[in-house]
VMD Tcl script that draws the C-alpha trace (Angstrom):
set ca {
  {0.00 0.00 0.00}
  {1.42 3.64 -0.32}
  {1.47 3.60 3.65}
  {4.73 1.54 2.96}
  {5.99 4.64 1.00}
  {7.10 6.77 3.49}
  {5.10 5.72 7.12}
  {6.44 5.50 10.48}
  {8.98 2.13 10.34}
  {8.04 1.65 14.04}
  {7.21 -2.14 14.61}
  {4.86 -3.58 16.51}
  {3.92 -7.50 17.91}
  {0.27 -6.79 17.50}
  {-2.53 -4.59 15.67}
  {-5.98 -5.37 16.10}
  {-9.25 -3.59 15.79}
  {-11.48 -4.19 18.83}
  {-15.50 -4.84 17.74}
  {-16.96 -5.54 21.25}
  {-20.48 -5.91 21.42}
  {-20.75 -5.38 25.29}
  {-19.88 -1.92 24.79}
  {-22.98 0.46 24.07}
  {-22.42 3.59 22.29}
  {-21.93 4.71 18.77}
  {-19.33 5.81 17.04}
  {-16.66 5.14 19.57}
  {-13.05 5.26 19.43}
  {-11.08 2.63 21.36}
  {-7.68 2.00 22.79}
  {-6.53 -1.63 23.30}
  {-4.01 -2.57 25.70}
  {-3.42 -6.41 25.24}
  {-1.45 -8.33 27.73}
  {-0.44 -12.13 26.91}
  {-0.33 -14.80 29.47}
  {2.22 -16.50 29.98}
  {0.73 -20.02 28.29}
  {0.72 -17.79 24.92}
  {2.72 -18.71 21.35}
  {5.81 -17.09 22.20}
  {6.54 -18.77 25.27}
  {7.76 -16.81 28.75}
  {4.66 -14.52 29.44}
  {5.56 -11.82 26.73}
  {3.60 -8.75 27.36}
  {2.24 -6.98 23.67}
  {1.13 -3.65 23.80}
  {-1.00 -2.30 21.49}
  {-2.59 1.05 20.95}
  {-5.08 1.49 18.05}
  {-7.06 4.05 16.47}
  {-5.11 6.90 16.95}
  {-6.16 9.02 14.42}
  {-8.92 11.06 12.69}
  {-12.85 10.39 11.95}
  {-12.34 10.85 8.68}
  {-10.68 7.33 8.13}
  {-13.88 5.62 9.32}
  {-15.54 5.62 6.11}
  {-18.44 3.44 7.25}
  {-19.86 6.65 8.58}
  {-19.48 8.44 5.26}
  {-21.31 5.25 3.41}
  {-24.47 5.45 5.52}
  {-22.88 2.93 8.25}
  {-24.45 5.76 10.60}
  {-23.81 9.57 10.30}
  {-24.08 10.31 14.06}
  {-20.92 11.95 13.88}
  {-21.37 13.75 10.51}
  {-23.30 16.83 12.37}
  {-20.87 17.25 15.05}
  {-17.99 17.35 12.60}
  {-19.36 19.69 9.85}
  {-19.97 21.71 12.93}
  {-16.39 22.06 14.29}
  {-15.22 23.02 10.79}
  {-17.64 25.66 10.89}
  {-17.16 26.98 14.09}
  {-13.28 26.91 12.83}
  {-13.93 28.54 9.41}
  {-15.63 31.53 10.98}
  {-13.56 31.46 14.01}
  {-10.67 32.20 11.26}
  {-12.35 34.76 9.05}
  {-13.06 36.56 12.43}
  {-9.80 37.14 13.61}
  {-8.94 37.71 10.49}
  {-11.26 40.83 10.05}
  {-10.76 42.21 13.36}
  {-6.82 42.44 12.39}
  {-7.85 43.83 9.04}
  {-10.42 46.43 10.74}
  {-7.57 47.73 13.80}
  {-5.36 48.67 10.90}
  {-8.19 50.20 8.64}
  {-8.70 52.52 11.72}
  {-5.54 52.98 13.42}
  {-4.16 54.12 10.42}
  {-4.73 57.33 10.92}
  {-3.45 57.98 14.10}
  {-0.11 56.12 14.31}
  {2.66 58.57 14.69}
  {5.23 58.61 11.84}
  {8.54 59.21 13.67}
  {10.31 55.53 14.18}
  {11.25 53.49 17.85}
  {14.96 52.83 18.11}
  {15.55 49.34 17.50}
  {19.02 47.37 18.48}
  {19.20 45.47 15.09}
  {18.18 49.13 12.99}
  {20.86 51.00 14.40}
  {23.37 47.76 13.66}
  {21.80 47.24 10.01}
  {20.48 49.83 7.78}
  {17.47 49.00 6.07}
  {17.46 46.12 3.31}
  {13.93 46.81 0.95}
  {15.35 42.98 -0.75}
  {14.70 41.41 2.37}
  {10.95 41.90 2.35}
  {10.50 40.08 -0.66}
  {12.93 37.57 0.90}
  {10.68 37.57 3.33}
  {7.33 36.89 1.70}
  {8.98 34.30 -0.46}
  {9.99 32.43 3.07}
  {6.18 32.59 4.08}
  {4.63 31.03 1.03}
  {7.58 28.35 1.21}
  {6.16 27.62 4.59}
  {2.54 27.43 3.23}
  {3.64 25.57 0.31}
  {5.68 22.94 2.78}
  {2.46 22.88 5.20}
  {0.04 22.56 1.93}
  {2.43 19.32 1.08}
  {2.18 17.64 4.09}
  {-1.78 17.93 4.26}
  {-2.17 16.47 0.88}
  {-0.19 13.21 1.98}
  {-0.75 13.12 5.86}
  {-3.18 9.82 7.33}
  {-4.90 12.19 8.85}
  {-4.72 15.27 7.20}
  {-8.49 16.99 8.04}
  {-7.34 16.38 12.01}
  {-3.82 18.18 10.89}
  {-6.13 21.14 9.46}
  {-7.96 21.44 12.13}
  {-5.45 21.60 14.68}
  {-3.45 24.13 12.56}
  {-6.17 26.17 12.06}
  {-7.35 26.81 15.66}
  {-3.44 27.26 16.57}
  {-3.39 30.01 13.98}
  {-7.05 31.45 14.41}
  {-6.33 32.17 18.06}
  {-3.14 33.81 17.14}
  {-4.72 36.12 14.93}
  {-7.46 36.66 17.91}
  {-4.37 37.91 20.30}
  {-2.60 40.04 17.41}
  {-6.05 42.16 16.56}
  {-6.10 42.91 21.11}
  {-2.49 43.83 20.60}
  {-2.91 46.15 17.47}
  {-5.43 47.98 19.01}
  {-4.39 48.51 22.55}
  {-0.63 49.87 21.51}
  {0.12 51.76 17.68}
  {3.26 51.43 16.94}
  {4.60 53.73 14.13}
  {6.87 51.88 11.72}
  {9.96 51.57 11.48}
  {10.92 53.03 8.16}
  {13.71 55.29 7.69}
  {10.99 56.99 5.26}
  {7.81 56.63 6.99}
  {6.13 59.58 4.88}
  {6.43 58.27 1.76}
  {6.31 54.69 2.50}
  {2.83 55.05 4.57}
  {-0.84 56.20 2.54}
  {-1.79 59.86 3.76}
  {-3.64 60.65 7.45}
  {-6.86 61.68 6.89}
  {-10.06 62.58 8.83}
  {-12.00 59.39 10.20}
  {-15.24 58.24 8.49}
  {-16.78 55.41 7.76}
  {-16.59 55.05 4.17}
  {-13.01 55.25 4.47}
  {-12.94 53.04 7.07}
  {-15.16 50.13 5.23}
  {-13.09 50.73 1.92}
  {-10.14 50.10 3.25}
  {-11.14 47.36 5.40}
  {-13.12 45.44 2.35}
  {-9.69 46.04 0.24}
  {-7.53 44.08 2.75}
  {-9.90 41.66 3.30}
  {-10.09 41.22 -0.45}
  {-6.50 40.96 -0.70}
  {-6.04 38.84 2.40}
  {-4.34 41.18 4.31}
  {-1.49 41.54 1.56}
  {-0.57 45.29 0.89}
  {1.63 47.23 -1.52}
  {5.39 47.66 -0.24}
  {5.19 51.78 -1.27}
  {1.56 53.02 -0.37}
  {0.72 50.97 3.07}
  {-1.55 51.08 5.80}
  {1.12 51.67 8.68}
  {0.66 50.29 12.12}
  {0.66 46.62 11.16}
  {3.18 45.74 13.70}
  {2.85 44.32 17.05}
  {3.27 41.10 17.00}
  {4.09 40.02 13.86}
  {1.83 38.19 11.32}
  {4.31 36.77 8.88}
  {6.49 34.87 11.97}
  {3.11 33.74 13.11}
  {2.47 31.81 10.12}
  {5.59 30.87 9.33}
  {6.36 29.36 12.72}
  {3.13 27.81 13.05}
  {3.62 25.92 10.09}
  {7.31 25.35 10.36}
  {5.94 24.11 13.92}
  {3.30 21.69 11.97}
  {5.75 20.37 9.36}
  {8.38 19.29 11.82}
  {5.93 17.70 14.22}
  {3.64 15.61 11.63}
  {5.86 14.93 9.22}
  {6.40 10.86 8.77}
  {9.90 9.49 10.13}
  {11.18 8.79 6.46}
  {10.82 12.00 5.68}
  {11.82 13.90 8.56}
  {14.46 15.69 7.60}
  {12.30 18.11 5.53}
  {11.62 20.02 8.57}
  {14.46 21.19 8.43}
  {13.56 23.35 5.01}
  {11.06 24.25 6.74}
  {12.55 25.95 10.17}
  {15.13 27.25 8.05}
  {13.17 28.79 6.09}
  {11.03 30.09 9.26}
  {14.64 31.47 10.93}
  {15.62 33.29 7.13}
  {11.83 34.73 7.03}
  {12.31 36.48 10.97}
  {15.79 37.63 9.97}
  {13.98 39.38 6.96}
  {11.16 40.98 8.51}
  {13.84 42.92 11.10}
  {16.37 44.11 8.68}
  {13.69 44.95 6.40}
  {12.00 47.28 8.78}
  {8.91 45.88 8.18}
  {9.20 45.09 11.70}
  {10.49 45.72 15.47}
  {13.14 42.68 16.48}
  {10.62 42.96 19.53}
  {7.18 42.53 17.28}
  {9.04 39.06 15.94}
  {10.36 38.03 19.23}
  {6.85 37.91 21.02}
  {5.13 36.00 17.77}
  {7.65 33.63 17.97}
  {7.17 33.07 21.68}
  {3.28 33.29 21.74}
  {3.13 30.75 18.66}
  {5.20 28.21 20.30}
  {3.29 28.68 23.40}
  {0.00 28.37 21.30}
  {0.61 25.16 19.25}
  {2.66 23.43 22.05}
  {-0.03 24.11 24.73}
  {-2.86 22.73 22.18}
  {-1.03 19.70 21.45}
  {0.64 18.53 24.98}
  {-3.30 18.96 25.86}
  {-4.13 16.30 22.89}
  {-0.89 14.05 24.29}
  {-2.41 13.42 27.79}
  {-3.59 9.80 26.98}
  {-7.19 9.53 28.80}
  {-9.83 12.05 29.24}
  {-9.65 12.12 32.96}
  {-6.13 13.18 33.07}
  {-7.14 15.94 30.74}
  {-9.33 17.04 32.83}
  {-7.25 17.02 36.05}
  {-4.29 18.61 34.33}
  {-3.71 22.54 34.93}
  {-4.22 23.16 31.03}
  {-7.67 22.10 31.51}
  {-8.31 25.52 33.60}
  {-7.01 27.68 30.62}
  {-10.86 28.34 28.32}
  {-9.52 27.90 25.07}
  {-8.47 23.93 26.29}
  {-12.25 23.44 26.42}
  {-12.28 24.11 23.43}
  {-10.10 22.01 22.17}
  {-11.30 19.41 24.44}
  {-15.24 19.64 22.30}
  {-12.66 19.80 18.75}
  {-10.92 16.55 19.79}
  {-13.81 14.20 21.67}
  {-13.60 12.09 18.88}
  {-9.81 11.49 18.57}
  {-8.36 8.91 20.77}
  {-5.96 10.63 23.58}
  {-2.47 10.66 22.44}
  {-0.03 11.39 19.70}
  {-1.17 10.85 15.95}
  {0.58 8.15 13.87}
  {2.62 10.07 10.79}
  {1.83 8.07 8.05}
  {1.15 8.75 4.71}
  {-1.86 8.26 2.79}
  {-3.01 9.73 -0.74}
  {-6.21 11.14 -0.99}
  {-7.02 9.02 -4.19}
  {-5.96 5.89 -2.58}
  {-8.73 5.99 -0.42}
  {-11.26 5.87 -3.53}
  {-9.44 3.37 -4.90}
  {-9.91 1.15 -1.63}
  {-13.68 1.79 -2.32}
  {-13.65 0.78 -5.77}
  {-11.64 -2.29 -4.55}
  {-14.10 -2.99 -2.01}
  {-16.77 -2.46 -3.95}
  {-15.83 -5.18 -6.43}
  {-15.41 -7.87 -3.52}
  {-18.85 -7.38 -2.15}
  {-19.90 -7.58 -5.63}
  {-18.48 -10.77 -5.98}
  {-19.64 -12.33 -2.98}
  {-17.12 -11.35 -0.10}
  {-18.64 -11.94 3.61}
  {-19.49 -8.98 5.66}
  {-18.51 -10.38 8.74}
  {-15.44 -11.40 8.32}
  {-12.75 -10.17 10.79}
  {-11.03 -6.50 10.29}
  {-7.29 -5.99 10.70}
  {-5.77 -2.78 10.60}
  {-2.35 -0.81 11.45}
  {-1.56 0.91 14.22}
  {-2.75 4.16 12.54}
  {-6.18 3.00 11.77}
  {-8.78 4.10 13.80}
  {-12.09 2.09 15.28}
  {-15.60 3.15 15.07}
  {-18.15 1.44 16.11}
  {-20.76 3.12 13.71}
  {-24.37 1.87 15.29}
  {-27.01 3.79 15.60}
  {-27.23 4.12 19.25}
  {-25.47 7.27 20.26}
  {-26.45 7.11 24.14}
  {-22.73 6.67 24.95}
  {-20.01 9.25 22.93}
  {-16.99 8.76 24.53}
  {-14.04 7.50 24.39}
  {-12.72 4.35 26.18}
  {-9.29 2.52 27.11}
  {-9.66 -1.72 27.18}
  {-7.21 -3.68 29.06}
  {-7.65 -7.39 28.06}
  {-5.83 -9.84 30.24}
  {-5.17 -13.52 28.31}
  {-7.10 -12.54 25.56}
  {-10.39 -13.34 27.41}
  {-12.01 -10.51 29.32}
  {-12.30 -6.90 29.04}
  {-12.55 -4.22 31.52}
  {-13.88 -0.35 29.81}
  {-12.18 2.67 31.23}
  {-14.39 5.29 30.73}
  {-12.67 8.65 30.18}
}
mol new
graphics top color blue
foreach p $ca { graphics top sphere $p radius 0.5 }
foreach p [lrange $ca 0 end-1] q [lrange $ca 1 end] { graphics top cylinder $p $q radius 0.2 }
display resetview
């Protein structure tokens, strides 16, 4: 299969799929934690650890066939509460700057790196280029990530809340910028109204937030939106990326570092507007996702993170994924329709429906009846094979 291309080489003594029917509730993930006895195959009392289904909904295409959509609602919900969640913070950074144009002062901060380098107009170009390579890089790895939608998700929230904090910081302190010709790099002061205001703010919004390098809206400073993205995605790459191919991160936080050094010496930003980004985005993305590595529920819920809001949040945007770290594997999206049209042929030609499922580690377990009394996720611990023992989380 074109997991084999460039998955995780990790090896394992046993993957299984657990279909209990003593366990009421649809559309459940599970963990399995096998231990062998000691009268087992292999001789000695070997213990075999397992842990399945750590990975996205989206892999459980039963529920997409009709197998039972009780999850459907929930999830086009969390992608709309994420698309708008986006689009708002972007606005509200695109509105500040629409209005604070016109009264951020024109006369430069001092700056340790401007008064050791003069300012480079290259380097902002440099410096775009290094934030589309990051896109590009983080655009890559969705396409062939196992789990890419739970990838986009994550990313996005990471990055929407970002944006949330910049558009507080842009309008509680202007910053003029830095320059060395403010006056004829920034678009004329004029009187407040609201025409002015709604043109300009339905021109960035039209142009995502991109603006010319010699007629700007000024004040676009603190903290800074191009190390946001860039480390958020550099930050993505490195930590989804399959083991094979690894090493790419490295493109990617180099181009992150090159992007940061461009954005100072360029002027189109304070050392200090780059410095808190890149401190606030690792803070961001490495909060959400030690919150998604606590491996039950109930430890989520007892850890400190749990007190900060926006990890209930996160908690309602991951109750379907099983606690823990996501396998990096890859998987094309047109392999998966080719699996259909595979397994579309074998029913055709008489396969049994009950025969038993195997999957890797990667591959994720729904039970997909139509009960939904119980949505949760659970942790098994089988002992000899024989009997099971739920852990609720």
């Amino acid at each position: 299969t074109d997991d084999s291309l460039c998955g995780d080489e990790e090896r394992q003594h046993h993957t299984n799929i657990n279909h209990s029917n003593g366990i009421g509730g649809g559309g459940c993930h599970h963990q399995s934690i096998t231990s062998m006895g000691s009268g087992s195959k292999g001789g000695g009392g070997g213990l075999s650890t397992v842990i399945s289904a750590r990975g996205a909904p989206e892999d459980t295409e039963d529920t997409e066939s009709g197998g039972g959509g009780s999850r459907r609602g929930p999830q086009w919900l969390k992608c709309l509460f994420l698309g708008c969640f986006l689009l708002i913070a972007g606005i509200s950074n695109w509105a500040v700057i629409a209005y604070t144009h016109d009264y951020v002062p024109r006369q430069p901060l001092p700056d340790v790196v401007f008064s050791l380098v003069g300012e480079q107009r290259w380097a902002s170009s440099l410096g775009d280029a290094c934030v589309a390579l990051c896109i590009v890089l983080l655009g890559g790895l969705l396409v062939i990530h196992k789990h890419r939608t739970t990838v986009l998700k994550r990313v996005i929230f990471c990055a929407a809340t970002l944006y949330a904090m910049r558009s507080i910081t842009l309008a509680a302190t202007q910053l003029p910028s830095g320059y060395t010709d403010n006056q004829g790099r920034c678009r004329e002061q004029v009187e407040s109204k609201a025409s002015i205001f709604f043109g300009r703010l339905f021109e960035q919004t039209i142009r995502i937030g991109f603006q010319s390098k010699d007629q700007m809206l000024c004040g676009d400073l603190l903290f800074s939106g191009h190390t946001l993205v860039m480390v958020t995605c550099s930050l993505a790459v490195a930590y989804y990326l399959p083991k094979s191919i690894k090493p790419l991160q490295w493109l990617a936080h180099l181009s992150c570092f090159i992007g940061m050094i461009c954005m100072i010496i360029s002027r189109t930003h304070y050392t200090i507007d780059v410095i808190i980004a890149y401190w606030l985005s690792n803070m961001v993305f490495r909060i959400y996702h030690a919150y998604c590595e606590l491996d039950m529920c109930m430890e989520r819920h007892k850890s400190i993170l749990y007190s900060w809001w926006p990890c209930k949040i996160i908690d309602w945007l991951e109750e379907d994924i099983v606690p823990g770290r996501l396998d990096n594997r890859c998987s094309f999206p047109w392999s998966r329709w080719t699996r259909r049209r595979g397994s579309g042929g074998r029913e055709r030609g008489g396969a049994r429906h009950n025969e038993p499922v195997s999957s890797d580690s990667s591959s994720t377990t729904c039970d997909t009846t139509t009960n939904t009394t119980t949505n949760h996720h659970q942790k098994h611990v089988s002992i000899s094979s024989s009997s099971t023992y739920p852990l609720p989380c």
